[in-house]
PDB file with one MODEL, atoms N, CA, C and O in Angstrom:
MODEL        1
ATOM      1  N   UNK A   1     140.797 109.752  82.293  1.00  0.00           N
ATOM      2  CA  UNK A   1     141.426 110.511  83.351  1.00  0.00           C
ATOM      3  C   UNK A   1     142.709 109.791  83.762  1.00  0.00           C
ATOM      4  O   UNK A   1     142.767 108.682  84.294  1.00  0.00           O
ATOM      5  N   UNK A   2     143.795 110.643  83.413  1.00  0.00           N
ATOM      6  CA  UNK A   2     145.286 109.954  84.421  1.00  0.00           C
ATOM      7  C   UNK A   2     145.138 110.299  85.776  1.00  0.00           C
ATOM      8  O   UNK A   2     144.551 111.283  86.227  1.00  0.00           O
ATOM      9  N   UNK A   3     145.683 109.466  86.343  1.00  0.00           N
ATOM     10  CA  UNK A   3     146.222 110.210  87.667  1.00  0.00           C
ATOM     11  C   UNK A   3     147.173 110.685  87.780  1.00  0.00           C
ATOM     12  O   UNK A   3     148.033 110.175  87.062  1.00  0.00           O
ATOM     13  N   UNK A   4     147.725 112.040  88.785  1.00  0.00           N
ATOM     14  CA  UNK A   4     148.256 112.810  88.824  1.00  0.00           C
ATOM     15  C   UNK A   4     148.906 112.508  90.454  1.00  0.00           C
ATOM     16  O   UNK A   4     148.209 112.204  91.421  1.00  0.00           O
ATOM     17  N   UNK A   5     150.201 112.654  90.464  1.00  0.00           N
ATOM     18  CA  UNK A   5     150.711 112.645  91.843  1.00  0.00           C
ATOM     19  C   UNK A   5     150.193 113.144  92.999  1.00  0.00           C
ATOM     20  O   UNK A   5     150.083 112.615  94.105  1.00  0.00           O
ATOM     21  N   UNK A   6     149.819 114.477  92.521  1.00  0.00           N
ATOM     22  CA  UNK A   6     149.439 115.464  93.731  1.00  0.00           C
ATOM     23  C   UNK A   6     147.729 115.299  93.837  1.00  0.00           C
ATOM     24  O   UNK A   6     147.181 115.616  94.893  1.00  0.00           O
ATOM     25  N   UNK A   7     147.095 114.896  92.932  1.00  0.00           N
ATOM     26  CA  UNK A   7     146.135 114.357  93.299  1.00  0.00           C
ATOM     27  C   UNK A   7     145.171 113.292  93.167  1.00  0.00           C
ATOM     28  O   UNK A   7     143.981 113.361  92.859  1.00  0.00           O
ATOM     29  N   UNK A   8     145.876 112.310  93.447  1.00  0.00           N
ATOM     30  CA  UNK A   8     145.664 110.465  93.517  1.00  0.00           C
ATOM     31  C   UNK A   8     146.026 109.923  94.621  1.00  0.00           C
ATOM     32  O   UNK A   8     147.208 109.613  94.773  1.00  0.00           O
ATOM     33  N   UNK A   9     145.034 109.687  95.667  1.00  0.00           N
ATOM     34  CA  UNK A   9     145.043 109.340  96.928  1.00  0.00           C
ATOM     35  C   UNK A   9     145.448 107.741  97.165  1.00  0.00           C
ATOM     36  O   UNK A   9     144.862 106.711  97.497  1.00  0.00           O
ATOM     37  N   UNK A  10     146.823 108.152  96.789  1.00  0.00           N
ATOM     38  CA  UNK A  10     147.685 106.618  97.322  1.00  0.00           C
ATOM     39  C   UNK A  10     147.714 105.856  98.369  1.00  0.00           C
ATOM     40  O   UNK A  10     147.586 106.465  99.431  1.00  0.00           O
ATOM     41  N   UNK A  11     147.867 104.478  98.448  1.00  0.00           N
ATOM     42  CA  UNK A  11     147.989 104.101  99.718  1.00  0.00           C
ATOM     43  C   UNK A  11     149.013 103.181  99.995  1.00  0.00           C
ATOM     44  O   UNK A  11     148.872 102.163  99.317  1.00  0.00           O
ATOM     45  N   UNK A  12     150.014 103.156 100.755  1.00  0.00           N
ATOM     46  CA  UNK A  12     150.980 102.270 101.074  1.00  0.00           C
ATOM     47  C   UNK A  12     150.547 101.512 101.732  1.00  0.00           C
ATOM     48  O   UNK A  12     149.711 101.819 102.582  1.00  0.00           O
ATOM     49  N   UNK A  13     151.060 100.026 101.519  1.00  0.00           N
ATOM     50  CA  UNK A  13     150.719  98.815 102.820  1.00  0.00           C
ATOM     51  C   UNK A  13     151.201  99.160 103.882  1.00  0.00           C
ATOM     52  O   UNK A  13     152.300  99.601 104.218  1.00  0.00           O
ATOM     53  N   UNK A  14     150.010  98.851 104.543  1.00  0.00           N
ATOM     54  CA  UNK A  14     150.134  99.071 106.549  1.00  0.00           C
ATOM     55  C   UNK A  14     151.532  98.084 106.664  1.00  0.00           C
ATOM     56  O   UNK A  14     152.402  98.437 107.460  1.00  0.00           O
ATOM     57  N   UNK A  15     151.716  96.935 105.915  1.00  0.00           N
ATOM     58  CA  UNK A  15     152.939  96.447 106.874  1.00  0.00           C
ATOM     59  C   UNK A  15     154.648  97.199 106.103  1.00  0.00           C
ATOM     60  O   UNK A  15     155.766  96.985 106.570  1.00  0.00           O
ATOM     61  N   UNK A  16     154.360  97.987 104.975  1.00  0.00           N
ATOM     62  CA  UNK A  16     155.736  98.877 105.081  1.00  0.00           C
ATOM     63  C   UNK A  16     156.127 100.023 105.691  1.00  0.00           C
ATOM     64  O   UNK A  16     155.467 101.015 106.001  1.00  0.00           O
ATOM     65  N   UNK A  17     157.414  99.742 105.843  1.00  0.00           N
ATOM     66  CA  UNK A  17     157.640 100.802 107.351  1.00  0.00           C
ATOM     67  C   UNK A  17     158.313 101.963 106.222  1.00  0.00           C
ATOM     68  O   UNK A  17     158.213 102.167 105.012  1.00  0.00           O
ATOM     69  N   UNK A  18     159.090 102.615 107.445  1.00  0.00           N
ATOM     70  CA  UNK A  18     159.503 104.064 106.468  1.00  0.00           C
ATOM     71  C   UNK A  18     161.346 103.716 106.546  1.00  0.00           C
ATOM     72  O   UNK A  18     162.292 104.289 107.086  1.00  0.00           O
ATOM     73  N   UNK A  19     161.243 102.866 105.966  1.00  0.00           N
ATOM     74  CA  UNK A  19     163.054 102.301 106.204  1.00  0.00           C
ATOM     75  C   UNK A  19     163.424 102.322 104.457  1.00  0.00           C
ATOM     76  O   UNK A  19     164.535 101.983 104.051  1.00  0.00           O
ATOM     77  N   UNK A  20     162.390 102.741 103.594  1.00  0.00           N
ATOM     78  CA  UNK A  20     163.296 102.798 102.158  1.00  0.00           C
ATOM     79  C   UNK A  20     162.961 101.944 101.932  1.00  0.00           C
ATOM     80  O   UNK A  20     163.950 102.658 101.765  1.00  0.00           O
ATOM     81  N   UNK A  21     162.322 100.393 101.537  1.00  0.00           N
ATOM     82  CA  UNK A  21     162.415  99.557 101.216  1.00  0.00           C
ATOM     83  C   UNK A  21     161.419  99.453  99.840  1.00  0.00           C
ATOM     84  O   UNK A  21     160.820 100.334  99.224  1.00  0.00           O
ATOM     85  N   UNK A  22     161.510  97.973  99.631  1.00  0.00           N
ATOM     86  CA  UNK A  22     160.611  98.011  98.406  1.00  0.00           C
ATOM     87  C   UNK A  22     159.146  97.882  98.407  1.00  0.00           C
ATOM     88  O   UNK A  22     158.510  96.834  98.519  1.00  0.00           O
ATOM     89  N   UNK A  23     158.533  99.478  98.221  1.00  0.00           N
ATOM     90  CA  UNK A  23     156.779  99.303  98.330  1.00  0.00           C
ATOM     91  C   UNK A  23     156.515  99.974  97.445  1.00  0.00           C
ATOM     92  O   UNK A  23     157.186 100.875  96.942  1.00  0.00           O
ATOM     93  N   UNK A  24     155.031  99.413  97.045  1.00  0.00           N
ATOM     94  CA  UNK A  24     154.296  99.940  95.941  1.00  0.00           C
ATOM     95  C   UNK A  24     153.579 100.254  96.928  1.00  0.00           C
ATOM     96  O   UNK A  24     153.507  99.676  98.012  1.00  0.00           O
ATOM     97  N   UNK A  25     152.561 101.977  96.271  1.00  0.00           N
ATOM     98  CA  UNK A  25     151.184 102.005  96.756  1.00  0.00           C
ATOM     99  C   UNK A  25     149.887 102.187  95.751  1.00  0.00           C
ATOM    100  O   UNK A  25     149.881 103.270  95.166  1.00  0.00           O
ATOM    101  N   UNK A  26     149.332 101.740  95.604  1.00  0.00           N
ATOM    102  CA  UNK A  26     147.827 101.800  95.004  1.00  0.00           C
ATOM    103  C   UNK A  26     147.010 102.751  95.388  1.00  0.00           C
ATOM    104  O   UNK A  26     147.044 103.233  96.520  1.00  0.00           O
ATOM    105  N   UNK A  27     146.064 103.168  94.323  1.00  0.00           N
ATOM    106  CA  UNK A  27     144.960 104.207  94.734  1.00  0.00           C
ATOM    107  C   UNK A  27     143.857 103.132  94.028  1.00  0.00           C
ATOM    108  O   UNK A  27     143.737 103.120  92.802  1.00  0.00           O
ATOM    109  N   UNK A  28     142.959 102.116  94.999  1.00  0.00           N
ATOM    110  CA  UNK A  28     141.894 101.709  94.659  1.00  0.00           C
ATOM    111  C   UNK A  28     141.233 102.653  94.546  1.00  0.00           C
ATOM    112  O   UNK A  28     141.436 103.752  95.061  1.00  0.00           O
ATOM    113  N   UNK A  29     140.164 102.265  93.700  1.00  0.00           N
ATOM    114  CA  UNK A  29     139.077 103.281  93.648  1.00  0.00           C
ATOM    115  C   UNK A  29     138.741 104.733  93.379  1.00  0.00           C
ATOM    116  O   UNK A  29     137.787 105.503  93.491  1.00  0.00           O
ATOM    117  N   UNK A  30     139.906 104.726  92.998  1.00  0.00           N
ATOM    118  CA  UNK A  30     140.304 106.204  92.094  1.00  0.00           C
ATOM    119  C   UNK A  30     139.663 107.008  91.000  1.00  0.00           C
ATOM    120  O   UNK A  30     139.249 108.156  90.843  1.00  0.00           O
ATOM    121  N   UNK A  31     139.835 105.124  89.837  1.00  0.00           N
ATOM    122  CA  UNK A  31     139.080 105.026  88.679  1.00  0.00           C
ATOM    123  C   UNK A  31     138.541 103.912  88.681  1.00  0.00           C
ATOM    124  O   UNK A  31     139.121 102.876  89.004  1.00  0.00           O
ATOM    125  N   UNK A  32     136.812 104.032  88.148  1.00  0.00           N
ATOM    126  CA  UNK A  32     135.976 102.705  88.427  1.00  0.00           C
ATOM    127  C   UNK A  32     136.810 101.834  87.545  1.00  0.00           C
ATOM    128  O   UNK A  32     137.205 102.120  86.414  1.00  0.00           O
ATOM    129  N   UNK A  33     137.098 100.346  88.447  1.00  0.00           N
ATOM    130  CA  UNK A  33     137.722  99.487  87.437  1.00  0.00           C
ATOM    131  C   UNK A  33     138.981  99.393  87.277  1.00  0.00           C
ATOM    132  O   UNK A  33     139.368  98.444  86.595  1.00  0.00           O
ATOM    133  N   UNK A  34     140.046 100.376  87.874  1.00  0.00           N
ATOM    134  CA  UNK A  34     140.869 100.224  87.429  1.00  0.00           C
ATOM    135  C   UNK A  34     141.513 100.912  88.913  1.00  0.00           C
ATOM    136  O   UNK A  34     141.115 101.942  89.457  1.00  0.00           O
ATOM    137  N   UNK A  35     142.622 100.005  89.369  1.00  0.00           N
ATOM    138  CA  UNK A  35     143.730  99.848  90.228  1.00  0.00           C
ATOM    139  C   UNK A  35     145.236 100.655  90.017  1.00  0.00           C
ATOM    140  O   UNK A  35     146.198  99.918  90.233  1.00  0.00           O
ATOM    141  N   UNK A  36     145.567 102.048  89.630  1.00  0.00           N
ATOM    142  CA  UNK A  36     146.636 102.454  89.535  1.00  0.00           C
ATOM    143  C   UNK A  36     147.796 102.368  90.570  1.00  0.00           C
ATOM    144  O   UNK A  36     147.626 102.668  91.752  1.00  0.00           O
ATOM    145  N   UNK A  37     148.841 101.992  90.123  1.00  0.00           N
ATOM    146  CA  UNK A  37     150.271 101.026  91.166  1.00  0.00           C
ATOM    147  C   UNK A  37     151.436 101.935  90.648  1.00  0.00           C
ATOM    148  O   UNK A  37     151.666 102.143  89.457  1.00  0.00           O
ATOM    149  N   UNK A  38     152.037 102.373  91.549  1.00  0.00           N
ATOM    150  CA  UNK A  38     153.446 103.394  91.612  1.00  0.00           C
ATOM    151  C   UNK A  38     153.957 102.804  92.166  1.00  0.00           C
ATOM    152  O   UNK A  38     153.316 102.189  93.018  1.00  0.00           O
ATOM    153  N   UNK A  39     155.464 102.569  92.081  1.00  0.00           N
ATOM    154  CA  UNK A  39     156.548 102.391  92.871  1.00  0.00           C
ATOM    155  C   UNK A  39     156.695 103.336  93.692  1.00  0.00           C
ATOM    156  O   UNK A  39     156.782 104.398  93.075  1.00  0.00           O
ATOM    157  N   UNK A  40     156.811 103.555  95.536  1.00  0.00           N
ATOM    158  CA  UNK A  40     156.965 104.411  96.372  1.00  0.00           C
ATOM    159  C   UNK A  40     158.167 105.033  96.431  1.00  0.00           C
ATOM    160  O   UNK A  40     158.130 106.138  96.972  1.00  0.00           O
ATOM    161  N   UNK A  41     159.393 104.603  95.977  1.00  0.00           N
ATOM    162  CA  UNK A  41     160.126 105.163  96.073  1.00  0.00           C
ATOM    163  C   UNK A  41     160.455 106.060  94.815  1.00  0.00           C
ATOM    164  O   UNK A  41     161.569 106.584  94.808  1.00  0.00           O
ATOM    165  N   UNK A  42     159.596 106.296  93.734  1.00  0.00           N
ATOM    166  CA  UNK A  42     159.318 106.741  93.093  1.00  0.00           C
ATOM    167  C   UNK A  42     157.812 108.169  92.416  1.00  0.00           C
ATOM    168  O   UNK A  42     157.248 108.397  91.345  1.00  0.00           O
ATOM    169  N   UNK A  43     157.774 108.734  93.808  1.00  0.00           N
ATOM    170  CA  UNK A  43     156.836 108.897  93.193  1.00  0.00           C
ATOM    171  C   UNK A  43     156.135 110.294  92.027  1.00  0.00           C
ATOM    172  O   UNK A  43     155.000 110.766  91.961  1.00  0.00           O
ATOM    173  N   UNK A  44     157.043 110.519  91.466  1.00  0.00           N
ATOM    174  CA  UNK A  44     157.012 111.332  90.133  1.00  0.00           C
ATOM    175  C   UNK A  44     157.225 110.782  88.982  1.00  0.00           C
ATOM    176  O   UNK A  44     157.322 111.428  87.939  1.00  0.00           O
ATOM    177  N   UNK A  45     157.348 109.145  89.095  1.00  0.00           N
ATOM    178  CA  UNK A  45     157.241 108.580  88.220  1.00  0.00           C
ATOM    179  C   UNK A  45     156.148 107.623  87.549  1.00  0.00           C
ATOM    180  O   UNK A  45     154.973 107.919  87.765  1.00  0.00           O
ATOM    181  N   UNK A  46     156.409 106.558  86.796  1.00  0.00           N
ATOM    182  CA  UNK A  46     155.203 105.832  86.020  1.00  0.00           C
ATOM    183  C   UNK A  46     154.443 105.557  86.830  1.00  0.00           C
ATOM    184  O   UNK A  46     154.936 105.545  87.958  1.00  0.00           O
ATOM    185  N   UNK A  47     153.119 105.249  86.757  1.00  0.00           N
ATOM    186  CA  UNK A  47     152.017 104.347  87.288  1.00  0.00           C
ATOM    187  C   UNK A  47     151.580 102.875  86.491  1.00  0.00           C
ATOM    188  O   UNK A  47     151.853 102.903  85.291  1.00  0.00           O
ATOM    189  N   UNK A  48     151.295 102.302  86.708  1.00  0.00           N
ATOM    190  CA  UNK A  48     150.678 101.163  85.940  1.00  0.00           C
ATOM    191  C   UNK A  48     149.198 100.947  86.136  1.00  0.00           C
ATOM    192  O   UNK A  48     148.638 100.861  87.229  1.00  0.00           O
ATOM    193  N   UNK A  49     148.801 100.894  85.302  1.00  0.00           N
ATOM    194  CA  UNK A  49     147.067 100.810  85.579  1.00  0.00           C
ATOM    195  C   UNK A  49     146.973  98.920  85.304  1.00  0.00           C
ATOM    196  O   UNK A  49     147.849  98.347  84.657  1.00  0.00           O
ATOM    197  N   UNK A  50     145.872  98.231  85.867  1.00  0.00           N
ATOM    198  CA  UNK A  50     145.534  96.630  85.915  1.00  0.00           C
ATOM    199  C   UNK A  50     143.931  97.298  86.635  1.00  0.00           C
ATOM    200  O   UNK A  50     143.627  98.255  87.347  1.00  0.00           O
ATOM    201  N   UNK A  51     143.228  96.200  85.986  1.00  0.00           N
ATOM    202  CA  UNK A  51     142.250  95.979  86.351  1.00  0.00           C
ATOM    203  C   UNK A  51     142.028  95.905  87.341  1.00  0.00           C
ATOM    204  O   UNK A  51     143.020  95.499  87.946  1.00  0.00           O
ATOM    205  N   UNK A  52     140.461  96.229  88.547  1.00  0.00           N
ATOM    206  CA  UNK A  52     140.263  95.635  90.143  1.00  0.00           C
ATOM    207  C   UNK A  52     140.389  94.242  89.891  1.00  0.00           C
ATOM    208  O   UNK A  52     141.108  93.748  90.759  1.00  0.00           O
ATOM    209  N   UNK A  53     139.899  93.204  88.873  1.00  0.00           N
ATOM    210  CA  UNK A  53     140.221  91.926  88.920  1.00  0.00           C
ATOM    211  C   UNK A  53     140.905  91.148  88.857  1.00  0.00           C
ATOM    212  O   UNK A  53     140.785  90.011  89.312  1.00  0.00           O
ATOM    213  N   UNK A  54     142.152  91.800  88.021  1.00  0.00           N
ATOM    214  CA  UNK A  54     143.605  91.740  88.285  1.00  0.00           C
ATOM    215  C   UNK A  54     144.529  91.809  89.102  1.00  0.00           C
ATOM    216  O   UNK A  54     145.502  91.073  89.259  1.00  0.00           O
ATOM    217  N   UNK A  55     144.182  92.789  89.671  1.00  0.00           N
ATOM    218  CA  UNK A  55     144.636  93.764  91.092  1.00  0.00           C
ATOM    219  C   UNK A  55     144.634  92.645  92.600  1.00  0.00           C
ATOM    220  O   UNK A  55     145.517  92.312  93.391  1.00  0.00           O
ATOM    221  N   UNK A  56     143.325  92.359  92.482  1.00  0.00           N
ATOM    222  CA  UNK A  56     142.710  91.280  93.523  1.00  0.00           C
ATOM    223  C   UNK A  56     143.312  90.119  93.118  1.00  0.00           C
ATOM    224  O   UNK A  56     144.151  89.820  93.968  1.00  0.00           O
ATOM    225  N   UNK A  57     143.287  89.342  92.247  1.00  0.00           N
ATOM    226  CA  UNK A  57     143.629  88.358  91.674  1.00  0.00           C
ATOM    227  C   UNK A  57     145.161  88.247  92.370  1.00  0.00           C
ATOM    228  O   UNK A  57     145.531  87.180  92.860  1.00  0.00           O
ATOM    229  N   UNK A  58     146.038  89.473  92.369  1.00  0.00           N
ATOM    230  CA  UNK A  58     147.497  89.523  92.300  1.00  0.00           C
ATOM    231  C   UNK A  58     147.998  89.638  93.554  1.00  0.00           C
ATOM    232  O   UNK A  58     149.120  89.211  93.825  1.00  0.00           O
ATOM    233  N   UNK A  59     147.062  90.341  94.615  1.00  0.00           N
ATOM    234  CA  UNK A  59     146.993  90.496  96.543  1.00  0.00           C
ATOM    235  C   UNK A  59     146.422  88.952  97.056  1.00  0.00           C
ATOM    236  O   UNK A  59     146.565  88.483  98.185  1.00  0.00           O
ATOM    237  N   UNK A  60     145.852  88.418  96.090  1.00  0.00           N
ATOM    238  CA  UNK A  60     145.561  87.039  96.569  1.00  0.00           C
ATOM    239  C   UNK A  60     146.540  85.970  96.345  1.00  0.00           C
ATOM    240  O   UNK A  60     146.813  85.076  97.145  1.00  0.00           O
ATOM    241  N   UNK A  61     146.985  86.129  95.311  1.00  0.00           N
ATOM    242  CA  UNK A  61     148.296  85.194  95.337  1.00  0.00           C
ATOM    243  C   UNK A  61     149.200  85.828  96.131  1.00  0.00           C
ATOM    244  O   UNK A  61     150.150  85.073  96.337  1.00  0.00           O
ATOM    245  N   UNK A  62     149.325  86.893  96.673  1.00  0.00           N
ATOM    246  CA  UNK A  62     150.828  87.395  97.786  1.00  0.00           C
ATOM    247  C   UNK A  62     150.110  86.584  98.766  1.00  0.00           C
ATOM    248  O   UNK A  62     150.643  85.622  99.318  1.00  0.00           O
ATOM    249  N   UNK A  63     149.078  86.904  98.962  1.00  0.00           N
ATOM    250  CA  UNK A  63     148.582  86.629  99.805  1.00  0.00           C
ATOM    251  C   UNK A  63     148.904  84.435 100.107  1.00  0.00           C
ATOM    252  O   UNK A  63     149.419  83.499 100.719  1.00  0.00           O
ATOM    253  N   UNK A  64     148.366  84.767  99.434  1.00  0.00           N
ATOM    254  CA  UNK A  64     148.363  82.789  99.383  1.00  0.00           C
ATOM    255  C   UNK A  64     150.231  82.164  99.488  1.00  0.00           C
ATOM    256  O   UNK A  64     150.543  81.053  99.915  1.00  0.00           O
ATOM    257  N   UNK A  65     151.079  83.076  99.049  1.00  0.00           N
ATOM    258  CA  UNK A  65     152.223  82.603  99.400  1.00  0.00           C
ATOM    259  C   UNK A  65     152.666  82.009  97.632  1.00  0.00           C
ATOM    260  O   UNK A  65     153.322  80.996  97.391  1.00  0.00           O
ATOM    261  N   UNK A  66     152.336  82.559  97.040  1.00  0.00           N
ATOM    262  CA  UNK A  66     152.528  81.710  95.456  1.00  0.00           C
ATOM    263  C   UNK A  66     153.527  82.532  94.594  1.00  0.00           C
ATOM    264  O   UNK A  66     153.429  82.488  93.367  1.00  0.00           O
ATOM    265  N   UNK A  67     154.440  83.245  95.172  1.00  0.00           N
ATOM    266  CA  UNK A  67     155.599  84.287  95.160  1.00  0.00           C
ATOM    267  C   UNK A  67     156.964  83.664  96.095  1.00  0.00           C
ATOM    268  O   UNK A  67     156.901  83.168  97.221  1.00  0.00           O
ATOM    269  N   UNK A  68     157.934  83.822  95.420  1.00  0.00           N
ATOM    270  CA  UNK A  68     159.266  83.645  95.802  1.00  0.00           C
ATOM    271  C   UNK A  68     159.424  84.653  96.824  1.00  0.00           C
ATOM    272  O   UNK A  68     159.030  85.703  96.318  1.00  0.00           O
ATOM    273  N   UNK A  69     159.862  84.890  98.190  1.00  0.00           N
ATOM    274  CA  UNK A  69     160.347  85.887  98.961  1.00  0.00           C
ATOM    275  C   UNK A  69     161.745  86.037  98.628  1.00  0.00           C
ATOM    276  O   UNK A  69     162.046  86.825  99.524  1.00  0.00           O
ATOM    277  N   UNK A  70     162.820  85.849  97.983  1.00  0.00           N
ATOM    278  CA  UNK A  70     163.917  85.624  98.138  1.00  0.00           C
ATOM    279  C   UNK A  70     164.828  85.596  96.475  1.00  0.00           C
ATOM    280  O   UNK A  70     166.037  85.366  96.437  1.00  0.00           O
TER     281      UNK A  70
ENDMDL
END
């Protein structure tokens, strides 16, 4: 099963605002196992599929600070 724009229940991060900037949103749990990621300012375009263990793996390092801001 792909996901489909109009019906793949995306979710943007609570901390991006609506100023244009750079956000991805995810539809966890969409497909067992698998984490589909769109660029928001994009959204008729690609998705990327990664694993939930990947996925997690990758919010934990933002998380942890192990990313350049700049």
């Amino acid at each position: 099963m792909t996901p489909t724009p109009s019906a793949t229940p995306w979710r943007k991060s609570s901390h991006s605002g609506n100023n244009g900037g750079d956000c991805i949103e995810a539809a966890p749990g969409y497909l067992p196992g698998i984490v589909p990621v769109r660029d928001s300012k994009d959204p008729e375009g690609p998705a990327l599929f990664f694993t939930a263990d990947a996925f997690a793996a990758f919010i934990a390092a933002v998380r942890a600070g192990e990313f350049p801001t700049a």
